[in-house]
Structure formats: C-alpha cells, structure tokens
N, C-alpha and C positions, 0 to 999 in steps of 0.2 A: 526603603528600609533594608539596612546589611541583612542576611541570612542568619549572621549569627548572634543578631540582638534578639531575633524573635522570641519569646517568651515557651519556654519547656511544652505547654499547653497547646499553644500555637500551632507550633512544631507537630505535635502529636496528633493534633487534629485535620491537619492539612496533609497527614503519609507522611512528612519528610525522616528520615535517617540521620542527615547530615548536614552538621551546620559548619563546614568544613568552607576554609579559602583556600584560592589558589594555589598559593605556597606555603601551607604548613602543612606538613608531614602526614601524614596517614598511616605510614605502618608501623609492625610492630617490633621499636624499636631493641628489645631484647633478641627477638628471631633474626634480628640485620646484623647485630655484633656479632650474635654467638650463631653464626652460621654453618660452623664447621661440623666434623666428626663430634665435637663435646656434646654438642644438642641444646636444647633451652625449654625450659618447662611449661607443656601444652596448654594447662591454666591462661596462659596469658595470650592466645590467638582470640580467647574469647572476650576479651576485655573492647571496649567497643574504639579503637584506634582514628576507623574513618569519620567519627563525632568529635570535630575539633572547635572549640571557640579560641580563635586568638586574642592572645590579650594585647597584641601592641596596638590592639582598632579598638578594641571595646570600650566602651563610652558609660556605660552605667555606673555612675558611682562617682564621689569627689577624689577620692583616695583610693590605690591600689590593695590597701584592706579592701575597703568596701566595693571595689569593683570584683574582687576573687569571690567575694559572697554573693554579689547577685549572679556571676555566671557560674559559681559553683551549682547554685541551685538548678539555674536555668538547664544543665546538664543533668543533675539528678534526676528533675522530675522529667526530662524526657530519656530516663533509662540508662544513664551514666555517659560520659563522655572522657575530651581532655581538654585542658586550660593548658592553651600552650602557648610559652612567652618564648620570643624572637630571643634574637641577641640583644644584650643589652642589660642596664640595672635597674630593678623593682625594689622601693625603697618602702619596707612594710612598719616603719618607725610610729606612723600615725595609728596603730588598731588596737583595740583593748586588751591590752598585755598586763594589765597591773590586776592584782588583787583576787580573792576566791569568785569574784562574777564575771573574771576576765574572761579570754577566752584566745587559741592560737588561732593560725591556716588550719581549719579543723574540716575536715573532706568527706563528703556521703557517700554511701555507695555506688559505685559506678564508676567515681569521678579520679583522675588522676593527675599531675602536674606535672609537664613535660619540658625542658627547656630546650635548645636550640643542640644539635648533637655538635660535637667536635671533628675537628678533620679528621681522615681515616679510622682508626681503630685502638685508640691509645688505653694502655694496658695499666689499672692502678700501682700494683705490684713491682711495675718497671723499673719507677724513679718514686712513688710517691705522690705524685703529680696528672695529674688529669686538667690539659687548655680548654674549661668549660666558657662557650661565650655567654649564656644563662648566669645572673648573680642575681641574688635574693637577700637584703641588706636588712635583719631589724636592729630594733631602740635598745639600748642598754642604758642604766640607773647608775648614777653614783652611787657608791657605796665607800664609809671609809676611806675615800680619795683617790679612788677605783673604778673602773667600769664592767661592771657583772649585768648579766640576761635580764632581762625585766622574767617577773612570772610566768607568761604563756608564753615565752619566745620558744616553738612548738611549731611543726609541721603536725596534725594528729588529725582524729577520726570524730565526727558529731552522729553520733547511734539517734535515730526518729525517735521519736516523743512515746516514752515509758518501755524503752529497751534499751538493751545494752550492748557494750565495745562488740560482742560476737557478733548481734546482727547488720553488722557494718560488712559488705562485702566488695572484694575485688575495690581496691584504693593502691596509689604509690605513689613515686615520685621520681623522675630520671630525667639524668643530667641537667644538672642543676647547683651551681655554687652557693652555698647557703653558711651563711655572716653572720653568728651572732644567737643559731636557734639548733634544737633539736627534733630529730624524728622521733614520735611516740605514737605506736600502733598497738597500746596497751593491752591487760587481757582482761577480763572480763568475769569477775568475782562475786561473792555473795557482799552488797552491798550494805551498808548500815544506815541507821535516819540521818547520821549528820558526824563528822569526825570525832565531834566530843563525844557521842554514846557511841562509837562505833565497835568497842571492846578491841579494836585491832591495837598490836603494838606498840606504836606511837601514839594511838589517839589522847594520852594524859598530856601529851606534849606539843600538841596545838596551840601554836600563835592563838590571840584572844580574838583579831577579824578574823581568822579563819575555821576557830571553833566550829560554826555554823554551818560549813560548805556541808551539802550535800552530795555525798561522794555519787557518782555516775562511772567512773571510770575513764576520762579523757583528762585526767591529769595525773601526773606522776606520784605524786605525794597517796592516792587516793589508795594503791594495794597496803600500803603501811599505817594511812592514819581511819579508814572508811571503810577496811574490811576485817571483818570481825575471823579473828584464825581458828584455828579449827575446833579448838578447844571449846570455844564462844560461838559451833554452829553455822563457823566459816564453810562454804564449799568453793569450786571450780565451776567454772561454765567450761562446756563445747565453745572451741576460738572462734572467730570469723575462718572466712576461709579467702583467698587471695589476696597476698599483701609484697609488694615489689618496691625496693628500694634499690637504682642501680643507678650507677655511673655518677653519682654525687660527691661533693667534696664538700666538708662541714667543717668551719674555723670558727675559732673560738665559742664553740658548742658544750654547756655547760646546764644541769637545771638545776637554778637556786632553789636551798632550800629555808628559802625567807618565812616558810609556813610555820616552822613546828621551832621552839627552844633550843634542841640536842639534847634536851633532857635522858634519865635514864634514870632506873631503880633505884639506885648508891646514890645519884645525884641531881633531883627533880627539874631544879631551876634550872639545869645546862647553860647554855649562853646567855641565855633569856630570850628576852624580847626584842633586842634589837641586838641581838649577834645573828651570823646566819656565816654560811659554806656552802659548797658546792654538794647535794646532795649524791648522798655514798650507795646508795645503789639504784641510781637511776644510769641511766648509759644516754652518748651521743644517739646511738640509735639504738631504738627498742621496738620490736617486732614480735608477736603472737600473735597464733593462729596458725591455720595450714593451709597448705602451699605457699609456702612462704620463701621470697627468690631474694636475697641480699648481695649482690655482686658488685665488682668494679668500684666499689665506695674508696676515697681515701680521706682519712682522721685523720690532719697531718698536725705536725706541730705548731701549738698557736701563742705569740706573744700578749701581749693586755698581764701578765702576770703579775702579782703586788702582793705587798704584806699588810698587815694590819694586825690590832690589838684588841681582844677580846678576853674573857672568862674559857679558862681551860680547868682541868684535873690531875696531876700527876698521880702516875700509876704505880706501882710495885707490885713482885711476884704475889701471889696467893698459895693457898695449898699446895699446888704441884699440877703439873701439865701444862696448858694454856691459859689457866688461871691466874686473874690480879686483882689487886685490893686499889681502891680510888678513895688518893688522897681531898687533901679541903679545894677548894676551889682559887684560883688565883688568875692574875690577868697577866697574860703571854701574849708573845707576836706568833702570830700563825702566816700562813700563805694562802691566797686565792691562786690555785693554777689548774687553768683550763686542760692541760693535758693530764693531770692524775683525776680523771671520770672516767667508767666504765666506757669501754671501744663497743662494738656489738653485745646487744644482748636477747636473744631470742629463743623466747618459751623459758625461763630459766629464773633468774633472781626475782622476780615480783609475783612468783609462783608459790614462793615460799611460806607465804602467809598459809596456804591451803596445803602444806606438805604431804600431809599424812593421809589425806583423802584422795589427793593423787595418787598417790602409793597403791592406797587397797582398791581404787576402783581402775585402774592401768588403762584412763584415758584423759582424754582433752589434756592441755595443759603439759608436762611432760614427754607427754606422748601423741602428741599433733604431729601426722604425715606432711610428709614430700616437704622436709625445709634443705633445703641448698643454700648455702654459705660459700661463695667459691670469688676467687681474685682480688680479696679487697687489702687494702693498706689500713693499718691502723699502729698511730706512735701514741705511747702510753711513757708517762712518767711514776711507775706505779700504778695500782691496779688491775684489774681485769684486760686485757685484752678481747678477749671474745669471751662469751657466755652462753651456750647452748645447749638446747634440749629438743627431743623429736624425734621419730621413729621413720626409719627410711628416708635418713638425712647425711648428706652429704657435704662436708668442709673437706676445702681441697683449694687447695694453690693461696692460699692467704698468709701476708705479713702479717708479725706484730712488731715492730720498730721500736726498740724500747730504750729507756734511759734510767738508770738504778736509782732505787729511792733512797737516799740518805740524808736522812733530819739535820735539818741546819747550815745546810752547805750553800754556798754560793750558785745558783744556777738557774738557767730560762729566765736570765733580767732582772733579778733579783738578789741580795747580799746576802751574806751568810748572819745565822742570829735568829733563824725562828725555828716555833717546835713543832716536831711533826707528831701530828694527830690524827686519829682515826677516821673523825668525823667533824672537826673544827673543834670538839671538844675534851674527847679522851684523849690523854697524851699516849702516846707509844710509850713504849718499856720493856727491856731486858733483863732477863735475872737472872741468876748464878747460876743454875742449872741447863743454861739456852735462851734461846729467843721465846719471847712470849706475845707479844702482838701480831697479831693476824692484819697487814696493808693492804692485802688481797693483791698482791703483786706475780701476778700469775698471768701464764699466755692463753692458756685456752683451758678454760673449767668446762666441763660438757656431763649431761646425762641425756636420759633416754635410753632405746634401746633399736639394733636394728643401725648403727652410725658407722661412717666409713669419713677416716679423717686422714688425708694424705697429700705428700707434698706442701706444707705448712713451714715456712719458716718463725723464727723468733730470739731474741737473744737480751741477755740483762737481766732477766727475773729475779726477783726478791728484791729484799729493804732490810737498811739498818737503822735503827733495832727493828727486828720482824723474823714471823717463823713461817714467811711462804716463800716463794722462789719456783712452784711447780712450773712444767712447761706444758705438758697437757695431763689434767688429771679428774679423777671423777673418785669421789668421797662420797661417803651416806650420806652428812651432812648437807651437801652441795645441791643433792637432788636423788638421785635411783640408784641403783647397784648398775653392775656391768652386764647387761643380756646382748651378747651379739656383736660385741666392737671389730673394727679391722684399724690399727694405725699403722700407717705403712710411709715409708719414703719422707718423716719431715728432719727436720734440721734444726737442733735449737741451743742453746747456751746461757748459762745465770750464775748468780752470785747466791752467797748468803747462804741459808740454811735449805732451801729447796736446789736450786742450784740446775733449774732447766730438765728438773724429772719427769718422767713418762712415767706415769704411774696411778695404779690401782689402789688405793689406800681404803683397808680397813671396810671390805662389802665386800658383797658374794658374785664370784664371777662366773658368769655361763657364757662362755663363747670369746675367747679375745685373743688376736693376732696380733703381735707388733714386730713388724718387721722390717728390715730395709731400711731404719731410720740410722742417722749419726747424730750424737745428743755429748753434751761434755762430764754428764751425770748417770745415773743409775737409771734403771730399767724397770719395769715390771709389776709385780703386786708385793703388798706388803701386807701383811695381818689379814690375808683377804683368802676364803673360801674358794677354791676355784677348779673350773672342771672346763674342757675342752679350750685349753687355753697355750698357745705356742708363743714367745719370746723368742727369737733366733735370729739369726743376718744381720747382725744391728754393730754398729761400733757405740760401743759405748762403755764405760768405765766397768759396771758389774749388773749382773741381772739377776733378781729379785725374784724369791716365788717358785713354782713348782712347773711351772710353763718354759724354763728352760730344758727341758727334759729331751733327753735323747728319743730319737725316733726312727723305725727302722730304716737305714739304707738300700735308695734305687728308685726309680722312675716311679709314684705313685701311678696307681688305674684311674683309666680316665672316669668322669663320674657318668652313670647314666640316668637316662628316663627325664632326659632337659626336657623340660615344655617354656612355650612361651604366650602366655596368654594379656585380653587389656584388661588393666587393673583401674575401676571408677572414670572410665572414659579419659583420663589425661595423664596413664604409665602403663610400663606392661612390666607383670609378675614374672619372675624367672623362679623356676623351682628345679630342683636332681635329686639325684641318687648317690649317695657315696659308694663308692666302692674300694677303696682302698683304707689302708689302716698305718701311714705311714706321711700323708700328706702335709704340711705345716698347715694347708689352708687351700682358699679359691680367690681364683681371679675371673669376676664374670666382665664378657668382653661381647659387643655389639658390633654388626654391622651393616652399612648401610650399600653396598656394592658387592653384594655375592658374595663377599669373602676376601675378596682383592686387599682388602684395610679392613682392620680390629680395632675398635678403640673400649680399651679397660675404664668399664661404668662402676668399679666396685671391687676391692677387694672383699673375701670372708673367712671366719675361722674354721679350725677345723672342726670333723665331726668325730673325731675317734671317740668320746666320753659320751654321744651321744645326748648333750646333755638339754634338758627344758628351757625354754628362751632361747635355745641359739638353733634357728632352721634354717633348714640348708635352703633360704632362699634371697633372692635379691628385689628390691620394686624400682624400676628406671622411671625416677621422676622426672627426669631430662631427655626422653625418649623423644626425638623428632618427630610433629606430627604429619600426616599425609606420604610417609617418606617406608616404602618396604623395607623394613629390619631384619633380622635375621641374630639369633643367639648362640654361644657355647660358652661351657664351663670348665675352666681349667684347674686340676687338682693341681698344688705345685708343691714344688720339696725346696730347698736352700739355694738353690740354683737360679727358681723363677724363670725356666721355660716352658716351653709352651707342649712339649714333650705327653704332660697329661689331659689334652686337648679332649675335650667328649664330642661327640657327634653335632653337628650344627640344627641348631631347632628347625621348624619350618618360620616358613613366613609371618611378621605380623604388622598391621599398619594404625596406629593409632589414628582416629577421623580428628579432622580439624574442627578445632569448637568455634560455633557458629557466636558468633558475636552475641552477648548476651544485651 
C-alpha cells in the first residue's frame, strides 16, 4: 500500500508525519520565492509543507472532484497537509457545482493545494503572465447562448459541523492555473435560519430553490442574502487566521449570481427568475481573516464575453447628489463580461452588512492584522480593482491594468448596442448636474487602520456615465476613516469624473502621508477632518486639504527610544520617539546583515499633531523568521534621506513556527 493512500487515522496511529513521495516538493514555497531582503510572513513556516499527498498517484475516487475529497480529508484528520498536483490538467467539470446543496474545492483546516512551481522566479506585475504548469479546468452552463460558471465554481473553505468560515484555519492555494472558478475565503457573520428570514439585504430577493439555503458562510451570496445587518442583530465574527493565495492565475473567474432576482425597493421583481449577472460585489478572489498573504496572483483578461436580453430599469437624476429615480421596467441587451468583477477583495466588501458594529467595537473584520497584498496583476474592465481592509497591512508593488468603462461601446468581443448596468439590472445614468451612477470603477478602495500602500501602479479609472474614477481612496461609506495611512511612490492615471485621485473623501483623518507619488489627478482630502497629516513630493495636478502645509526647513532629529521587540510569535513590533517638529513622516527600515543593506518595511506619518490613532509605530509581518534582524527609524523631510537615521535597535530573531 502507497504511504500516501493510508487513511489520516492510520497515519496517526502508526507516528507517521508524512505522507510525502519522492518528488514532490516539501518546502515552503512562499519562503523559496520571496527569499530576499523583502521577507515573507512567518505564519506560513508553520503550515505543515513536509505532509504531501500527490494527486497525479492517488487512486481514491472516480473523478478528480471526488478524489480532492477523500484526500482532502485524509490530510485534515491527520492534522493538515498539501494536495499536490504535478504538471498537468485536472478537469473538475464532474463535482456538484449546481444549486443551493452544491458545493466547490471546499478545504479544512490544515490543508492546502499546491501545484507544480514554474521555472525560476517569474514576476506577476512583469507582463501579466505567470508559465503555470498546474491547470485546474471547471464546468460552465449555458446561459442565453453563453457559457457562465456553474454555482460553486469556488476554490473555498468547509468549517467542521456546527461552526463557522473563522474556525477554518491556515488553508490556500499556490501556483495554480485555475479555469472557470473563484477563490472564496469568506468571512464569517451572524448567520440567519435560512436566506428567506434572514432580514439581510437581499434576502426578499432570493431565487425560489434557493429561498431555503441555509446560510453557513462558504458561499458568496450568503453575507448579502443569510446575514441579518446590523440593524436586524447582524454582528462580526473574529476571522480565521492563515489564509495564502500566491502565484495563481484565474481566467474567466466570475460568481454568478443565478440566486437572487436583482430585485430592489423601487423595483421587487428585478430580472426575475431566470435573469441572472455576474454578481456585483463578490471578487475573483476573496479573502478574510488574518494573516492573510495574497501575492504574485495575475486576473488577466478573459474572453467567453456575450450579450444577452433581459429585464432592466432606466434611471434618471433624483433630488440631487448621487441620487436617482427608477423608471418601469423594460427588456435591454446587457453584457456578461468576466473582466468587470471585483479583482482582490480582502476584509472589505462583504463586511458591509455588519458596518457599524465593526466601527464601535474596532476589531475582527476591518481590522484583522498582518494582511500583505504585494505583486499581483489584476485587468479590470470597470470595477474595483483591489478592496482592502486590515490593520498592519501592507499593499505594495501591485497592478490594476484597466480598460475604461463606457456603456455601449464595442469591446472584448463584443458589438456595440448594450446598456450598462449596475448590476444586470439598474441602468446607469447621468444627469444635468454630473455623473450619478456609482460602477465602482476605482483602483484600490482600502480601510482599516495602521496601512502602508506603495509602489502600486493603475490607469483608466472611472466610466461613462459614472461618478467614480478614484485611484486609491477610502470614504466613510466604503469602510473606516483614516487612522495611520502612509501612500507613497504609486503611479496612476483615469478618465471621467474621479480621474485617478488619491484621496481622503469626507472622514476624519489621524495620521496620513502621501508622498512621492505621480498621479494625472488631485491629491489629498476633501471634506475631511484631519490631523497629523502631510501631502508633499508628489507630482500631481493640485493638492487638497490642510496637509499640504509648510513645515519647518532642515534635517529633521533623528527619532529616539527605537525598540524592537516579537509581536504574537510571527512579527516584530517597532516602536520611537519623535523628536523632531518638522518631519513629513518615517521610513522604518530592517536589516538583516549588520547594517551593510536596509530594506524599507514601511513608510509612517508624521507625529507633529500628535494625534489618537496614528502611533509612532510599525508591526513587520514580513519579518524573516530564524534570520538576526536588526531595526532603525528614519525621520524624513522632502528629500527622503537617510540623513534623520535613529540609532539601530538591538537584535531580534523571530523562532521559526513549528509545523502545526
């Protein structure tokens, strides 16, 4: 008998560790890419690497659905492992992907899905493009004379019998070409009996099979139609905690949303019952919880694009603002296109249901530690780009590739002739006083607090008709105010009514640096409260807000009283002292060789205002483990050298986490 058919139980009862063959990989393949200066997040040494079942041998099962289940488990219950498939294609067309009892590649705790790594070290960000020899093929449905995702076509999480998506821990999925499906590492809400009483949102607007589902939390539909909001008693769970999506590429990645009508208030019936669209705030990937590592992904552009005719609404202005009135209902051609769905979305949009409890109790959810967002490509046709949220979070070096949305037009395979809608069913609308539709055609929406977003490119933002366009922004609405921001060094460009801004809109800001960026738009805050807040170095049209403010000229004091201690066994806490009254801000820099090389883990804002939420400190979730580190903190003025350098901490060694 192979070693790695043995049965979890087996395994456990005979000592064994490792159901591991000769040639498949053992290590940890995020610590093997990102081996340099950058570092890579000590969470994932403990992930159990040397527990490998291969699946180009494994034998359990008729179909490669059902063989990923029997050795998913067989890995669970011996304490987590990996499913690791060769080179090659795994055709997942046969598993029950249809209907509310369906179900995706749904992963227990412990277990992860590995595929075959690619030659050398290829970079998503480079071209777009990742030579993954790993492909992961599922079923798509006709639809309209179209080929859209079946239901579960899902990479996601199965939480043990009478708990939920939080108690899912340490799960992912790297390098891996994946055809046809999405990652959903959902979050983990105050559930309802069943989407029809569930008081959430949507729940009036449930398909009639799927009235019934009872929501758990491992489908997308389930934060908007299964959780009752705040209003109605909704709360937040604590996330899981380890969740790694790297080096995958995901084509034509879409989740339908065949569950619910499109209904709304003004107009109940929406499509009906057999209209349906790519659901509007679910993302290719979706990710909560903390320690959460999203790297090297590329969302590249995907063909399969089509029109079809359904039940839409024309809109017109309303009262004034972003307000419109919905006309009668009528039957329009609309577009199915895989590329206008949310790109990354993590801790953010399906939080929403539970806003205001996140808000006053300032944890889980919003504010889930150590997420790193770093290298990934993502082409949007409209939409979000990225969507984040977290505390002592990191987005740095990522594309959004964009292509501008305008209603009607010829484009990605398609003729010109159909209406662009919000959600397959609202029309978009402009009215005489400006844009009034919201496409969500924006590069990177972010809250939390505690976030350092730099070296980010992006270009194309906004739609016509439409009143977004942002390039990185963070709104009340969207999610938190501003505690503690650094945006430094991105690059971005848009059309329309946003037009590629960096900006603060309308909330109270403690702590925010933007600096070093070139953007083809405005700058800064708008309508927004704000205290310890610097705008400077930046090419960019005009800067907004009370943060372009002069500040004394000449070398800021370097800052003192650096310690560097471990933070929860997998970062280490950086903390100082200011001492100067003239800084724009900090740049905290590690090193792993005496001093010889500095590599910047962080920009910060300044402290001249002294103000609540913004501390003078840093947490390196990316902290090298087993490796002597060593810390300083550099005050800096317009220049950004190194000139206000503080003394170098002592030493500190994060231990390596023993395989859980």
């Amino acid at each position: 008998m192979r070693p790695f058919n043995l049965p979890g139980a087996v395994l456990l009862a005979l000592g064994l560790t490792s159901i591991a063959v000769a040639h498949a990989p053992t290590d940890n393949p995020v610590a093997t890419y990102y081996d340099g200066p950058e570092g890579y997040p000590a969470w994932t040494d403990g992930v159990q690497w040397s527990r490998v079942i291969d699946m180009g041998r494994y034998e359990k099962g008729r179909t490669n659905f059902e063989r990923f289940e029997h050795a998913r488990d067989e890995l669970a219950d011996a304490g987590g492992g990996v499913l690791y498939y060769p080179a090659g294609t795994y055709d997942f067309s046969d598993g029950p992907f249809d209907g509310p009892e369906g179900r995706g590649l749904m992963l227990r705790s412990g277990v992860f899905i590995r595929g075959d790594a690619p030659e050398g070290k290829p970079l998503a960000t480079e071209d777009g493009k990742l030579p993954l020899k790993t492909k992961f093929v599922f079923g798509f449905q006709e639809k309209a004379g179209g080929q859209v995702p079946r239901d579960w076509n899902l990479i996601g999480m199965m939480p043990e019998k009478g708990k939920g998506p939080a108690s899912v821990q340490n799960v992912g999925v790297a390098w891996v070409h994946i055809v046809g499906a999405t990652i959903y590492f959902g979050p983990d809400l105050k559930w309802g009996e069943s989407w029809k009483s569930a008081s959430s949102w949507k729940s009036n607007y449930a398909k009639s099979v799927w009235a019934n589902r009872r929501p758990d939390g491992t489908h997308p539909g389930d934060p908007f139609l299964g959780a009752p909001g705040a209003a109605n008693g909704g709360r937040s769970v604590l996330g899981g905690r380890g969740r790694l999506v790297f080096g995958c590429v995901l084509e034509k990645a879409a989740v339908l949303n065949d569950y619910q009508t499109g209904g709304r208030r003004e107009a109940p019936d929406g499509f009906g019952e057999d209209g349906f669209h790519m659901a509007k705030f679910a993302a290719r990937i979706s990710v909560y919880g903390s320690r959460v590592f999203v790297a090297n992904n590329v969302l590249g552009k995907s063909d399969g694009n089509f029109l079809y005719t359904q039940a839409t609404v024309p809109t017109s202005p309303g009262r004034g603002g972003n307000d419109f009135r919905i006309g009668q209902p009528r039957t329009s051609t609309v577009m199915w296109d895989y590329n206008r769905t949310m790109g990354i979305d993590v801790n953010k949009d399906l939080n929403g249901m539970v806003r205001e409890q996140l808000l006053a109790d300032r944890e889980g959810g919003y504010f889930e530690e150590g997420i790193a967002v770093i290298d990934n490509w993502v082409f949007n046709h409209g939409h979000k780009g990225y969507n984040i949220a977290g505390r002592w979070t990191t987005i740095r070096g990522n594309r959004n590739e964009r292509m501008f949305l305008e209603g009607g037009k010829a484009v990605l395979g398609v003729p010109a002739g159909w209406r662009l809608t919000l959600d397959g069913f609202i029309e978009s609308c402009a009215g005489g006083g400006g844009m009034i539709s919201d496409n969500l055609a924006r590069a990177f929406d972010l809250a939390g607090e505690n976030l350092w977003i730099d070296s980010n490119r992006y270009n194309n933002t906004g739609s016509s008709p439409g009143n977004d366009g942002e390039g990185i922004v963070c709104q009340a609405h969207g999610g938190t105010h501003i505690n503690s921001w650094a945006v430094t060094h991105n690059t971005g460009s848009g059309r329309g009514n946003g037009r590629g801004y960096i900006l603060a809109w309308a909330i109270r800001v403690r702590g925010l640096l933007i600096a070093f960026n070139e953007i083809s738009a405005q700058l800064g805050a708008l309508n927004s409260d704000e205290q310890d807040a610097v705008y400077v170095a930046n090419k960019t049209e005009r800067v907004l807000g009370a943060g372009g403010r002069d500040l004394p000229q000449g070398i800021p004091a370097a800052p003192k009283r650096v310690t560097a201690e471990i933070y929860g066994r997998d970062a280490v806490k950086i903390t100082w002292q200011d001492a100067s009254d003239n800084e724009i801000g900090f740049r905290v820099q590690r090193t792993a060789d005496g001093g010889k090389r500095w590599t910047t883990i962080a920009y910060r804002p300044p402290q001249i205002d002294r103000a609540d939420g913004n501390p003078p400190a840093w947490v390196d979730f990316l902290a090298p483990p087993g490796v002597r580190l060593a810390y300083r903190v550099v005050a800096i003025s317009e220049n950004g050298t190194d000139e206000g350098a503080s003394e170098v901490t002592t030493t500190v060694t994060l231990p390596r986490q023993d395989q859980q």
